[in-house]
C-alpha positions in Angstrom: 7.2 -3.8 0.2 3.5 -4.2 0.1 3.3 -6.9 -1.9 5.5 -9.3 0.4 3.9 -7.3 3.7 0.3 -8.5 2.5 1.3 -11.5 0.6 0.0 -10.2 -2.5 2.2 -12.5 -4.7 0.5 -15.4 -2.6 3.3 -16.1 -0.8 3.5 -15.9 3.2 3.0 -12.4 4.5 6.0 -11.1 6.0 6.1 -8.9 8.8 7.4 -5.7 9.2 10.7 -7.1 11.1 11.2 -9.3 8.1 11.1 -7.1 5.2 13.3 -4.1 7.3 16.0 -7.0 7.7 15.9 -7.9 4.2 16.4 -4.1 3.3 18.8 -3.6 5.7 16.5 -0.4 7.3 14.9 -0.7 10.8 11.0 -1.6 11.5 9.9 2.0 12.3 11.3 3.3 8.6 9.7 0.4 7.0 6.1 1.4 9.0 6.7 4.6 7.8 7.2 3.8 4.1 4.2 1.4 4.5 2.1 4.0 5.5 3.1 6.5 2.8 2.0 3.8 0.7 -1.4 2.9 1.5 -2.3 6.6 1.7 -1.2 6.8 -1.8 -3.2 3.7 -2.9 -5.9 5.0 -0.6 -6.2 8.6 -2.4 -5.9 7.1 -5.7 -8.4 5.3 -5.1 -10.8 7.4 -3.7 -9.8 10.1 -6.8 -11.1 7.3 -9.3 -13.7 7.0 -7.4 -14.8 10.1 -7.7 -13.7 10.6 -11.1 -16.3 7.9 -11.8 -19.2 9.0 -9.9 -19.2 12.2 -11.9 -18.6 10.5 -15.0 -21.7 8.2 -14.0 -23.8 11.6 -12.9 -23.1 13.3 -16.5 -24.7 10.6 -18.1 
């Protein structure tokens, strides 16, 4: 769902209409499930961040 909502397979972005009609779910769910998503990129992200600032700081 990201992927084709960003266009990361450099195809055209779709929006959220598009992708809740190709799953067959409506455009609230998938904005929901979008946004569960990015908070879990977001997270992991900032956890390897910090992981790697403390790494860095041992050193």
């Amino acid at each position: 769902m990201i992927v084709g909502r960003f266009g990361l397979d450099l195809k055209k972005k779709k929006t959220q209409r598009e992708i809740a009609k190709e799953l067959g779910i409506s455009r609230s769910y998938v904005s929901r499930i979008e946004k569960r998503a990015l908070m879990k990129m977001f997270h992991e992200f900032y956890r390897a961040e910090k992981e790697k600032r403390k790494r860095e700081k041992g050193k």
